[in-house]
VODREN-54065 format. One record per residue (C-alpha): residue number from 1; x negated, y negated, z. Coordinates in Angstrom, 2 decimals. Layout:
BEGIN
NUM_X_Y_Z
...
//
This chain:
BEGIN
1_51.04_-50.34_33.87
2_54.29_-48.82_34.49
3_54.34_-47.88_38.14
4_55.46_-44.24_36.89
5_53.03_-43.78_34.66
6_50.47_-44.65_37.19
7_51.83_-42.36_39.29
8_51.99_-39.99_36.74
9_48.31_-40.82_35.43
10_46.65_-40.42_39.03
11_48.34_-37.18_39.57
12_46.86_-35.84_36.64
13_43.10_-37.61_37.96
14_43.56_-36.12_41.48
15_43.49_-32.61_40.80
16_40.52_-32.97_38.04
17_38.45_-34.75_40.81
18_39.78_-32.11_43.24
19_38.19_-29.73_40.45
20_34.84_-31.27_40.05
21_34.19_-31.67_44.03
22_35.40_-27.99_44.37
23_33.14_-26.59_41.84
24_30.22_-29.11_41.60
25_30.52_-29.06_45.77
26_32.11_-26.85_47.83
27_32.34_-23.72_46.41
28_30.02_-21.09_47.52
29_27.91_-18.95_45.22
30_28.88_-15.16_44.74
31_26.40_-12.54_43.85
32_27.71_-9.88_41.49
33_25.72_-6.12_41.35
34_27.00_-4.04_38.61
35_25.95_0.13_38.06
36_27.37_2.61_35.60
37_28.12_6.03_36.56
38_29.58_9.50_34.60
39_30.94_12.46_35.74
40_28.81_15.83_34.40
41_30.13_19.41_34.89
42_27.59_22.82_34.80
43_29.86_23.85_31.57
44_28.48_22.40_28.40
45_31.69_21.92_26.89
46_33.64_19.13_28.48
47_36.79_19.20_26.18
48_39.13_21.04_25.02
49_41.89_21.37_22.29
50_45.46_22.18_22.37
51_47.56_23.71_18.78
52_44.53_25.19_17.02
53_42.81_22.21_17.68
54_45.16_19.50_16.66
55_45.84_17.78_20.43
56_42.78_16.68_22.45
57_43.17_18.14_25.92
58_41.58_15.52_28.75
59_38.22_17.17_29.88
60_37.83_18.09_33.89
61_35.37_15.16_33.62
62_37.91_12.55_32.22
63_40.38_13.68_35.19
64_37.65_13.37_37.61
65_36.27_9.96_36.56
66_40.13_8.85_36.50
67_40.17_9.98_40.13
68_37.13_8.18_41.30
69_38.59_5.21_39.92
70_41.52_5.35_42.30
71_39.73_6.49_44.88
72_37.11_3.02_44.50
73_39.89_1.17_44.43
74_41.97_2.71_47.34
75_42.79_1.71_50.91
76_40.56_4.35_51.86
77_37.41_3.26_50.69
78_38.68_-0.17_51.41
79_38.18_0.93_55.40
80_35.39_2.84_54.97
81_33.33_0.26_53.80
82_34.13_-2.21_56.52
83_33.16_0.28_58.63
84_29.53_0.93_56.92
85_29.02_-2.96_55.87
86_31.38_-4.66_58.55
87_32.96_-6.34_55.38
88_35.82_-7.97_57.33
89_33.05_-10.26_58.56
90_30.91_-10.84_55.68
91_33.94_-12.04_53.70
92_35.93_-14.34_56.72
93_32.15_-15.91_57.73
94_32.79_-19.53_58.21
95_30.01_-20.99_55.51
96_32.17_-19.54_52.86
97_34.52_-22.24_51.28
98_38.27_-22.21_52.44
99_39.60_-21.02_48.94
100_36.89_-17.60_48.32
101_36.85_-16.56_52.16
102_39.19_-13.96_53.43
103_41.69_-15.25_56.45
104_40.02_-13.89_60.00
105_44.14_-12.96_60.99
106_44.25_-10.77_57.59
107_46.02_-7.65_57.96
108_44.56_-4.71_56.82
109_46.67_-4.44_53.81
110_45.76_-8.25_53.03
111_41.95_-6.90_52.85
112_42.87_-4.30_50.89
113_44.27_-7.22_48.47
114_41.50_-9.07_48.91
115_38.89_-6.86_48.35
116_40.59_-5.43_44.74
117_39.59_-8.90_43.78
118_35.73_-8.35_44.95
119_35.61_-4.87_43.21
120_35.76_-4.71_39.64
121_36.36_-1.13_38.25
122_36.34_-0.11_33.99
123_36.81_2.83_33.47
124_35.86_3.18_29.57
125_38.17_6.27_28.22
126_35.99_6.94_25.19
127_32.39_7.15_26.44
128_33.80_8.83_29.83
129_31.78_6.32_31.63
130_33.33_4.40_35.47
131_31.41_0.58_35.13
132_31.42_-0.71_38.93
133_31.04_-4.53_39.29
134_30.87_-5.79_43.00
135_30.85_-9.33_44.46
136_29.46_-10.50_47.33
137_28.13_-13.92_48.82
138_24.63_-12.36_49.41
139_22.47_-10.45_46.81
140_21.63_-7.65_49.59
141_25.51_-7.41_50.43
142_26.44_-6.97_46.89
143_24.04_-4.07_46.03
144_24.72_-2.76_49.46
145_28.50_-2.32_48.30
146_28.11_-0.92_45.01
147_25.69_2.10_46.43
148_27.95_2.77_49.44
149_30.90_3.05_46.72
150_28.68_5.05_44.65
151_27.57_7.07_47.73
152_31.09_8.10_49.05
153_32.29_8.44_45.25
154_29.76_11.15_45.21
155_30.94_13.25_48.18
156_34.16_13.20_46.80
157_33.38_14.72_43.94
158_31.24_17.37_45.58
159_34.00_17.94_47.93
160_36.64_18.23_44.98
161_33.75_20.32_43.40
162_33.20_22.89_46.61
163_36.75_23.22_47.19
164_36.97_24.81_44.01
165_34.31_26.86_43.78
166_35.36_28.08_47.46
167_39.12_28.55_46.13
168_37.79_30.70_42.95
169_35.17_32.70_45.32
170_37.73_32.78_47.82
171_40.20_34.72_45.69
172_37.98_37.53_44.10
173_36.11_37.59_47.90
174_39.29_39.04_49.31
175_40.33_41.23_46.16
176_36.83_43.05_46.94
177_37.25_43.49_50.42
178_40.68_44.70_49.36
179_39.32_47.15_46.97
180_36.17_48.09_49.47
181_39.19_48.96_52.52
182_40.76_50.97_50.16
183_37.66_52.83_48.77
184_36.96_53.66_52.61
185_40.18_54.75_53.00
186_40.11_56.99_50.52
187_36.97_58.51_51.63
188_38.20_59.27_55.14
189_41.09_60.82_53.81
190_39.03_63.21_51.91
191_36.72_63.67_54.70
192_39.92_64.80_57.18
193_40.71_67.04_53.98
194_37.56_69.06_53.94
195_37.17_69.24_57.47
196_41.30_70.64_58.09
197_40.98_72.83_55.24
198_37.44_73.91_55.34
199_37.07_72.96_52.07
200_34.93_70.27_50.77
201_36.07_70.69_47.17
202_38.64_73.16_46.72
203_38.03_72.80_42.67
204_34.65_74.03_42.37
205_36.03_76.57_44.93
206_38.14_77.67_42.56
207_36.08_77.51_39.73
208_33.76_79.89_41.68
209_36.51_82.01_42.55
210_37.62_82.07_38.32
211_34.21_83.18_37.65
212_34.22_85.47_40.47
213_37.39_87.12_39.38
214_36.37_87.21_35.39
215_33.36_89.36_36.29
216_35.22_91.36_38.59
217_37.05_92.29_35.76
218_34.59_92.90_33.19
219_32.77_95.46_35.59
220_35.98_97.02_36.12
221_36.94_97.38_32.59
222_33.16_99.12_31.99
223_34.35_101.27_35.07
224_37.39_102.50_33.38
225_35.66_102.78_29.92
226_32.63_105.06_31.46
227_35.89_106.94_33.20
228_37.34_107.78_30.07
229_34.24_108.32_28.39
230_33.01_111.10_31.63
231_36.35_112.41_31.75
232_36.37_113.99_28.20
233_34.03_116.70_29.34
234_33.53_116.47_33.77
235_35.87_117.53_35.97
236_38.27_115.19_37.89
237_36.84_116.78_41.11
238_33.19_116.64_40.26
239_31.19_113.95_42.41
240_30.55_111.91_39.45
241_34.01_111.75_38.15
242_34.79_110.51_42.05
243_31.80_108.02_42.57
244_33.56_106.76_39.10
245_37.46_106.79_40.65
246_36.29_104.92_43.86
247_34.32_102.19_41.53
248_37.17_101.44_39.98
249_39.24_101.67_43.35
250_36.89_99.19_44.77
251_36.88_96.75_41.80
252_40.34_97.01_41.99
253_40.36_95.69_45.58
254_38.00_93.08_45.61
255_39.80_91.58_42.40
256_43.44_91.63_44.57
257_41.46_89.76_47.47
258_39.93_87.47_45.39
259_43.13_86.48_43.46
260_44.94_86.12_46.91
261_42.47_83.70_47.56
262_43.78_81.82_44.82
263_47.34_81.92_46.31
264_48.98_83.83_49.03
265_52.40_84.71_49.72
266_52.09_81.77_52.50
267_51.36_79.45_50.18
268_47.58_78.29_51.81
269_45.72_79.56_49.31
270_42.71_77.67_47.30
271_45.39_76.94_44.46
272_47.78_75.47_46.83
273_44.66_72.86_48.37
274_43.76_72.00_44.84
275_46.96_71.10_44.33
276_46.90_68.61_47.51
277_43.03_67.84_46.38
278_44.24_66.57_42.91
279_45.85_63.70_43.95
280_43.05_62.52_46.09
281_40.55_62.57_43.24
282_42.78_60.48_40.92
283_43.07_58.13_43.68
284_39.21_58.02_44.58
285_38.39_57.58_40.85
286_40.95_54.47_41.03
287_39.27_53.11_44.00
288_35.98_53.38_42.07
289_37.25_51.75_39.17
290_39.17_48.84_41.34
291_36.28_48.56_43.36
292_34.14_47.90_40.13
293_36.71_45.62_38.43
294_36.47_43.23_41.93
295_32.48_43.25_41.65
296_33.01_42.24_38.13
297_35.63_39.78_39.00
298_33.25_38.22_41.87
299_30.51_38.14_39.77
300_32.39_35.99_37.21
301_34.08_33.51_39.51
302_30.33_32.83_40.44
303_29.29_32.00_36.78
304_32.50_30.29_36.56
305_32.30_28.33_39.89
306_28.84_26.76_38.88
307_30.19_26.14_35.29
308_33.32_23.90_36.68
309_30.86_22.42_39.56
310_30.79_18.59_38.82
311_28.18_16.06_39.44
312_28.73_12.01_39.68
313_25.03_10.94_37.47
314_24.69_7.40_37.86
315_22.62_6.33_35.38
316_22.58_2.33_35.89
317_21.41_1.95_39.49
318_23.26_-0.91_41.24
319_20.74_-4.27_40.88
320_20.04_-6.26_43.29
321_20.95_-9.98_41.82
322_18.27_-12.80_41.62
323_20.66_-15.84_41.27
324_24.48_-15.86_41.92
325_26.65_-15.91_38.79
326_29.80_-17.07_40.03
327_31.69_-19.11_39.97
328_30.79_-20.52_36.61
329_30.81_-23.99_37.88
330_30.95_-25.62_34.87
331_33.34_-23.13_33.22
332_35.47_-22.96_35.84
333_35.64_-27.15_36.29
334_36.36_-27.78_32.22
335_38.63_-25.32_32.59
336_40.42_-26.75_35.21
337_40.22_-30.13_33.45
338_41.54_-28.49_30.35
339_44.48_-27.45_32.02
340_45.67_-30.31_33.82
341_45.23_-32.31_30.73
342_47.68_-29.79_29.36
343_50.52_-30.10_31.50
344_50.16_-33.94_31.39
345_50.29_-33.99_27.73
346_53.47_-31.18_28.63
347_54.98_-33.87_30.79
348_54.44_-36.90_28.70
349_55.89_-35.37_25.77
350_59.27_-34.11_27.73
351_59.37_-37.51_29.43
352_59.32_-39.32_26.16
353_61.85_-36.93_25.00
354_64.54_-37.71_27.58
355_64.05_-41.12_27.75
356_64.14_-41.29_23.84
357_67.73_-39.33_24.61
358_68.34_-41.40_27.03
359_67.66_-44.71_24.78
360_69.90_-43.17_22.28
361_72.75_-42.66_24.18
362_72.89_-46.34_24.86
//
């Protein structure tokens, strides 16, 4: 045989016997756990529509499962579970074959490499459902994995979950305690009111005083009537005729001091406090009214707060494996085979090709 061709010929043997020893031998068995798990919200409805309907909106579940799915997959977790499983020394343990083991001088961000390629993450966009496929070269360690992932997934979703609800609470919280400072400070206010003026409501004061003054005058006006009436045939100087005069004298009076109750020439009467009342009552009916809108308000970012509160349901529990199914030995070795047969063919034909050119230009 053509000494290049042999060479040729046992470099295409070597690496399928480097295949079959490597597959059929050395390599060591990996355990794979799988679990499925969906993100469910305490609103019913889940999606939403954009245009009348025409453009699907992604649901707060989508956006959350989309999250978790970085968050599996990011340096983060990556640390966390070495910390919780001491992965670092599961994966660099000397009975694992050279080629699947992770380097013992890895740097963190090699582990983080390495361990993308141990964590398999789907996220399936129609059903809304995260598929979580972990490797490990123990059964126990691969199911031990998957729940810690599915664990921590979980409190960041109930974290995302509270800080909302707190947020929305939060908000309408502080608009009531505005509302409550200003209903109290409305109150004292009309507490300092009463107790300067010494008046606790200067318009039923007045109303009082209105009625007050409107029978005033319909006694004096019978007065004056009877006076006319006696005076057709009494004396002005008889006693009756006088009794009658200071009647109507005294009505007289008692209607002048009630209307300068209403308002003196110095401007302090009970018209001049309702004026300054007024404005406090419009204000104290606002308070009520704010105050009311912010218990309104704080009632509905409740109902709100547990409709938008999000739960991670897993509803395929991580397994625990019964028989390692990886590497598919067999698979893995024809497949190996396969392609080294390829690039010899790949060879063979270019090196027929330029010697054929070769042969031609002679």
């Amino acid at each position: 045989m053509n000494p290049v061709a042999l060479r040729v010929t046992v470099a295409a043997i070597v690496p399928v016997l480097v295949a079959l020893i490597y597959f059929g031998v050395i390599a060591t068995d990996r355990y794979v756990s799988e679990s499925s798990v969906v993100v469910r919200s305490g609103n019913s409805s889940n999606s939403s529509f954009s245009l009348g309907g025409l453009l699907p909106v992604p649901s707060g579940s989508a956006q959350d499962l989309v999250v978790v799915s970085d968050f599996i997959q990011s340096m983060e977790m990556a640390v966390y579970l070495d910390k919780k499983l001491e992965l670092r020394d599961h994966y660099t343990n000397s009975n694992v074959d050279f080629v699947s083991r992770l380097e013992t001088t890895a740097t963190t961000e090699e582990y983080h490499q390495y361990l993308q390629s141990m964590i398999g993450v789907v996220y399936e966009e129609s059903s809304e459902v995260i598929s979580v496929t972990t490797r490990a070269f123990t059964a126990s360690m691969a199911q031990d994995i998957n729940r810690e992932i599915i664990r921590k997934s979980e409190e960041l979703i109930n974290q995302l979950s509270d800080r909302i609800a707190r947020d929305t609470l939060g908000i309408a919280k502080k608009e009531l305690d505005r509302a409550i400072a200003n209903a109290k400070e409305i109150s004292g206010r009309r507490s300092r009111f009463a107790v300067e003026n010494e008046s606790f409501d200067p318009g039923v004061e007045t109303n009082s005083l209105f009625g007050s003054i409107a029978s005033l005058d319909s006694k004096l006006s019978e007065a004056r009537a009877l006076y006319t009436e006696k005076s057709a045939y009494l004396r002005e100087s008889s006693a009756e005729m006088r009794a009658i005069k200071n009647r109507i004298s005294g009505l007289q009076a008692e209607i002048s001091r009630e209307r300068s109750r209403l308002s003196d020439e110095s401007g302090q009467g009970v018209g001049h406090l309702l004026e300054q009342y007024k404005p406090l009552l419009v204000e104290e009916e606002l308070a009520k009214q704010r105050y009311a809108a912010a218990l309104m308000a704080l009632e509905s970012a409740r109902k709100e707060s547990q409709q938008q509160k999000r739960y991670l349901e897993t509803f395929v529990q991580p397994n625990l494996p019964t028989s390692s199914t990886e590497p598919d030995r067999l698979f893995d070795a024809m497949g190996s085979i396969l392609v080294t047969f390829l690039l010899y063919a790949i060879f063979a034909l270019c090196r027929a090709a330029v010697r054929e050119h070769i042969d031609f230009a002679h």
